[in-house]
N, C-alpha and C positions, 0 to 999 in steps of 0.2 A: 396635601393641602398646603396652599403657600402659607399661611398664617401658624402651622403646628410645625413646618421645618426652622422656619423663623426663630420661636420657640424653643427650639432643639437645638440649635446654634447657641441662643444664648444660655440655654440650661450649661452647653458644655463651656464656656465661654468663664461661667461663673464657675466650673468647678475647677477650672486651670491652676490655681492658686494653690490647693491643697490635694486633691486625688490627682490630678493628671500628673503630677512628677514621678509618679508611680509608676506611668507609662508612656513616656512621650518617646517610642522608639526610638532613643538615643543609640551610644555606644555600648549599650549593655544587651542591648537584644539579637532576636540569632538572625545573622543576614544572610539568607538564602543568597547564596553565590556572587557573595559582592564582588569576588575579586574578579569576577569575568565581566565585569561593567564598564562601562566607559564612562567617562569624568561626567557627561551627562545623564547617565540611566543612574549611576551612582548618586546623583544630585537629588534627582528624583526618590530613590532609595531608601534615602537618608530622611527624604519629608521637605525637600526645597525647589519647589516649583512654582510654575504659575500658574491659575485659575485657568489657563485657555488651553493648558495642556492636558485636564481632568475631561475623558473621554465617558460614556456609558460602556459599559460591561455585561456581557449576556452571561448567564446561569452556567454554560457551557465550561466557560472559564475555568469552573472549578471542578468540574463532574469525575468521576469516580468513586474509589472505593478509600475512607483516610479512615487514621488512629489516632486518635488523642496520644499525648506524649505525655500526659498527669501518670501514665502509672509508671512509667521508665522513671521519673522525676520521685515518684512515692517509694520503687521498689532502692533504690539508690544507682541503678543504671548509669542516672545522669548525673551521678558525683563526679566524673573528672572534668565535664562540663562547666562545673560549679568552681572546680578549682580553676579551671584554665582562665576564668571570667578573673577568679580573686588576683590572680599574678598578671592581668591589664587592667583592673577597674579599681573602683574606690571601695568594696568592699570586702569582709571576707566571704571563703569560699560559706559558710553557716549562714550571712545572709542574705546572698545570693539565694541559693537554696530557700530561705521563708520570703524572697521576693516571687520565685517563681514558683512556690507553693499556692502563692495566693494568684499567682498571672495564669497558670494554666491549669488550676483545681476544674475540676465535673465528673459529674457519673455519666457523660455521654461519651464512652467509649469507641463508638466507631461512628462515622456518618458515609451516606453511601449516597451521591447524588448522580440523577441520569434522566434527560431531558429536562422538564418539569419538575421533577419530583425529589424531594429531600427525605429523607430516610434518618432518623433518630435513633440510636440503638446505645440499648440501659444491658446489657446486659446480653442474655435471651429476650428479650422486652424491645418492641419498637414500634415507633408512630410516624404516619408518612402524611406528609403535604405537598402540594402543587402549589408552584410562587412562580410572580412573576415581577418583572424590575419595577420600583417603585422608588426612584433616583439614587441619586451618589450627594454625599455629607462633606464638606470638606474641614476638619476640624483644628483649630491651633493648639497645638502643645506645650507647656510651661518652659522647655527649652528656646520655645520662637520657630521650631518646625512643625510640619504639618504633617494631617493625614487625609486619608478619602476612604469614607467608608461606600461601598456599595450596600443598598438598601432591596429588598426583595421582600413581596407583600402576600401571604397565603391566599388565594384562591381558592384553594378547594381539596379535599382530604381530610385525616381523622381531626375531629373536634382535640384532641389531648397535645396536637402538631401544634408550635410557636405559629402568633399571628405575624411576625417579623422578624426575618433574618438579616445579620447585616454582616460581609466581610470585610474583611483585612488585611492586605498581604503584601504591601509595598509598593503595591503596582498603582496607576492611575489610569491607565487607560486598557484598553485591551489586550489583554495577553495570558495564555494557559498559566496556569498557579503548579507551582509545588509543594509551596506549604502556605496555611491559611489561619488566621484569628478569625472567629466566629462568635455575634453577641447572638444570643437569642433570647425573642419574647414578647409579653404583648402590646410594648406601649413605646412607640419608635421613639419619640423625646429621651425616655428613661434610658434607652439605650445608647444612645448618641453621648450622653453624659456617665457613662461605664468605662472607667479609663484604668477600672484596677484587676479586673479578672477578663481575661482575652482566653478561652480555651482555643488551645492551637493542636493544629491536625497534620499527620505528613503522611504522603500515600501507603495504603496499608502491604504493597508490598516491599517496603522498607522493614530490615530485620533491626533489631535493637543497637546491633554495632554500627549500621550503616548510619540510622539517625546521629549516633555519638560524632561518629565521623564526618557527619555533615554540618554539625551542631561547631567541632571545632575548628572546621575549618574557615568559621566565618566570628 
């Protein structure tokens, strides 16, 4: 409904000020293969585009089998990640690490998607829903760059399945994902304005060194 995206714009609009520094995809976050981009996909990337460039995205985009990276982050896997961030950014590598404690914390373990259907998985525990696209977000970041959330609306599956998923992964138009942020839950406004925990997911056949390796090479 035009009147609740509306809404959801300006929800996130008003938290730019304070929560979203927390996340506006700057230089501190992991860029899936930036180096292989060209000065234009790069731009895009990065979060600087134009409105005519932001394309719809099918469900497909993302489909298969991913892993949250919160436990590589908890078990300390991704300390040299954390350091490699401290010896280019403005923090240290400690908090680095409670930044991305709080950017990619959840108990959703694994997500398995294929056709329609999004798969949840706590554990041994999971709850499966059927989504279909229910537009793309474009949001401003306290830096002055941007993002685009893809938005997808449950349909049909268990009652305990999020009423709204929404991705994240650098892209704006259409094109297969490698690695993804994911909001989920029931009230699309609320989410839209969620700029400080992004659980992110990399294909689940990626072993623990590979992510590291991917992590630092970007």
């Amino acid at each position: 409904m035009a009147g609740s995206k509306g809404m959801a714009v300006m929800a996130v609009m008003l938290v730019m000020g304070s929560a979203a520094m927390a996340h506006d995809h700057g230089k501190d976050h992991d860029h899936a293969h930036a180096h292989a981009h060209s000065h234009a996909e790069q731009a895009v990337h990065d979060g600087y585009f134009d409105d005519a460039q932001v394309q719809p995205r099918p469900l497909s985009d993302w489909q298969g089998d991913w892993q949250s990276v919160y436990p590589l982050l908890a078990d300390g896997t991704l300390d040299p990640v954390m350091a490699h961030k401290a010896e280019h950014g403005d923090k240290t590598a400690g908090e680095y690490r409670a930044y991305y404690d709080t950017g990619y914390r959840t108990d959703v373990d694994r997500i398995t998607i294929q056709g329609d259907s999004v798969t949840f998985h706590r554990g041994d525990q999971a709850v499966q829903g059927r989504y279909q696209a229910d537009g793309q977000e474009i949001l401003t970041y306290a830096k002055g760059n941007r993002g685009v959330r893809f938005v997808f609306q449950k349909v049909g599956g268990d009652r305990a399945a999020p009423r709204f998923i929404q991705f994240s992964d650098h892209r704006i138009a259409p094109e297969v994902s490698d690695h993804f942020h994911l909001y989920w839950g029931e009230d699309r406004a609320a989410l839209l304005a969620e700029v400080t925990n992004w659980p992110t997911y990399y294909p689940a056949s990626l072993d623990a060194g590979a992510i590291v390796a991917e992590m630092l090479a970007h």
